[in-house]
C-alpha positions in Angstrom: 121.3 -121.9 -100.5 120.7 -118.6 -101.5 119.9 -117.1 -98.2 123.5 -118.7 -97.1 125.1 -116.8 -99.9 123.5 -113.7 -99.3 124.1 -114.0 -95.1 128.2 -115.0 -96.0 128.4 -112.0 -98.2 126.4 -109.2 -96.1 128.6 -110.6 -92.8 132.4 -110.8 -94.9 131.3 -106.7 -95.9 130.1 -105.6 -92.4 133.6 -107.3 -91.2 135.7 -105.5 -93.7 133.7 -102.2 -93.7 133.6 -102.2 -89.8 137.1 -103.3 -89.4 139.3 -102.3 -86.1 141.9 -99.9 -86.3 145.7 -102.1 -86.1 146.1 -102.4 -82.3 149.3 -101.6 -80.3 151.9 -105.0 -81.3 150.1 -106.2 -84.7 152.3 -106.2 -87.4 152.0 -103.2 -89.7 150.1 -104.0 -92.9 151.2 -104.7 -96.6 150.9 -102.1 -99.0 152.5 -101.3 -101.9 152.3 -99.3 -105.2 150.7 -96.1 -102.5 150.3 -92.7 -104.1 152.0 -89.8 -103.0 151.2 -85.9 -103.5 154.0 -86.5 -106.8 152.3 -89.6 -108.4 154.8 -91.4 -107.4 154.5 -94.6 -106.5 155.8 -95.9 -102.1 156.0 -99.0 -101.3 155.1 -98.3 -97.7 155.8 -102.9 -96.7 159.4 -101.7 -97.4 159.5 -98.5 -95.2 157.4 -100.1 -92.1 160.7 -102.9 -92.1 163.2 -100.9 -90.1 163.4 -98.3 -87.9 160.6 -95.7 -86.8 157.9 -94.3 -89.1 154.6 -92.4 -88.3 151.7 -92.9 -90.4 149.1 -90.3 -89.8 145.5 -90.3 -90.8 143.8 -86.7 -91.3 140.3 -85.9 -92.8 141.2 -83.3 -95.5 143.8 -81.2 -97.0 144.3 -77.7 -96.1 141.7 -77.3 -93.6 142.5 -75.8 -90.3 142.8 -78.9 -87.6 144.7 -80.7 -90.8 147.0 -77.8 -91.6 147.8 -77.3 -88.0 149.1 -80.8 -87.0 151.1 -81.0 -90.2 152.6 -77.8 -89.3 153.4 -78.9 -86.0 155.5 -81.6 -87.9 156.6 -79.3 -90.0 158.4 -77.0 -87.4 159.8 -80.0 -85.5 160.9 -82.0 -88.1 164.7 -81.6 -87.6 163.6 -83.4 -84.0 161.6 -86.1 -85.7 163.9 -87.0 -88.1 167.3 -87.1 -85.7 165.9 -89.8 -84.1 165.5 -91.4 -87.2 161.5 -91.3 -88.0 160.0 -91.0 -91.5 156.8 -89.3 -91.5 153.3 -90.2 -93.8 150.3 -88.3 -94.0 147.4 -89.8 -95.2 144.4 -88.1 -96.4 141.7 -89.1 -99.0 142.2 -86.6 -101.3 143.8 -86.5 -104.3 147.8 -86.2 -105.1 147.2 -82.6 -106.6 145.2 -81.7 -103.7 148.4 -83.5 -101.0 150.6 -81.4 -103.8 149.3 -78.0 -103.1 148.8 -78.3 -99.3 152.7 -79.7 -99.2 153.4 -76.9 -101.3 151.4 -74.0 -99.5 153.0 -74.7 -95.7 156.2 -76.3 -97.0 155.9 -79.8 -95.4 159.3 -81.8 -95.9 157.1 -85.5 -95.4 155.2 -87.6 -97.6 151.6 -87.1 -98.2 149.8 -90.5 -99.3 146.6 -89.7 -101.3 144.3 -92.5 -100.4 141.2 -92.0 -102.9 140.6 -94.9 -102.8 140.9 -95.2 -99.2 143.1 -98.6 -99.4 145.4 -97.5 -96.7 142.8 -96.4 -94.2 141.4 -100.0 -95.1 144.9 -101.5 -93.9 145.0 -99.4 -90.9 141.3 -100.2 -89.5 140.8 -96.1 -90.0 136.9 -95.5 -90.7 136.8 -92.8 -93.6 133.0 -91.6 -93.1 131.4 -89.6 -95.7 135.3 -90.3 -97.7 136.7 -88.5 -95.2 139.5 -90.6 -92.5 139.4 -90.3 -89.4 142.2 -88.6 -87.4 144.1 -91.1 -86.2 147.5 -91.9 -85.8 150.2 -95.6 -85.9 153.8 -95.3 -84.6 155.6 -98.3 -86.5 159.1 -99.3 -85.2 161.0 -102.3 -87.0 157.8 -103.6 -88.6 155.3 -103.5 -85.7 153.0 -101.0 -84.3 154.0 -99.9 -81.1 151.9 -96.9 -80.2 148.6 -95.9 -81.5 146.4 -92.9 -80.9 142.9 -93.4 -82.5 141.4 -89.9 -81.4 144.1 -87.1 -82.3 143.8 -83.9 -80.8 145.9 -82.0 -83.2 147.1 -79.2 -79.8 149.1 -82.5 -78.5 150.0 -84.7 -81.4 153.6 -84.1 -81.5 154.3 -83.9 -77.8 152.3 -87.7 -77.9 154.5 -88.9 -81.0 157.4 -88.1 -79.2 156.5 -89.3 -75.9 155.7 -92.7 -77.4 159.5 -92.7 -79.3 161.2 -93.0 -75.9 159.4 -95.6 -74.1 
């Protein structure tokens, strides 16, 4: 009975750890009570409802591939958000650490700190040595409808953007 026990629990954690990131037409996850860079609490179920909104996965704060897509946003945001998309980058670190990068380049989005790596979970987003992955879900009305799970930061925007008109 033991060895059962021991085989249900070692399987159920290798399914959870080793989980697939959310495919093109699953629904988007649940999450609520999310972090951001202010300590204030998202309820990110409520957002993903209606209309467009990008969650992006990076591996840290401030660092120059990081700092570069965000500041891609950043200078197209007027774009982004005329055709109605909110934006969330997600990042392990801490909210100071999502306060000071927002801060230091100016970024007019959300920055989710996931310490404890609860939306990367949700999103099928491997965070290896606590850092995510660089990946990227484009949610209209509640579903996911484009996903890119290897990010090169040089064409991110041109790919969200893209993936908005089809």
């Amino acid at each position: 009975m033991l060895k059962y026990w021991i085989l249900l629990i070692t399987f159920t954690l290798g399914n959870i750890m080793n989980a697939e990131p959310l495919s093109v037409g699953s629904p988007a996850p649940t999450l609520n009570e999310i972090l951001n860079q202010d300590n204030q609490t998202i309820n990110l179920t409520e957002k993903f409802k209606s209309g467009w909104v990008l969650v992006y996965f990076y591996p840290k704060a401030d660092t120059p591939g990081c700092t570069k897509q965000a500041c891609s946003l950043r200078d197209d945001f007027s774009t982004l958000t005329s055709k109605g998309l909110t934006v969330f980058g997600v990042s392990t670190d801490k909210a100071e650490s999502q306060k000071a990068f927002q801060d230091k380049y100016q970024l007019p989005f959300a920055l989710l700190a996931d310490h404890d790596q609860k939306v990367a979970k949700a999103f099928g987003v491997p965070a290896d040595s606590g850092y995510a992955k660089r990946m990227s879900f484009l949610i209209h009305d509640g579903k996911i409808v484009w996903n890119n799970l290897a990010v090169s930061v040089g064409d991110h925007l041109d790919q969200v953007k893209a993936a908005m008109t089809k």
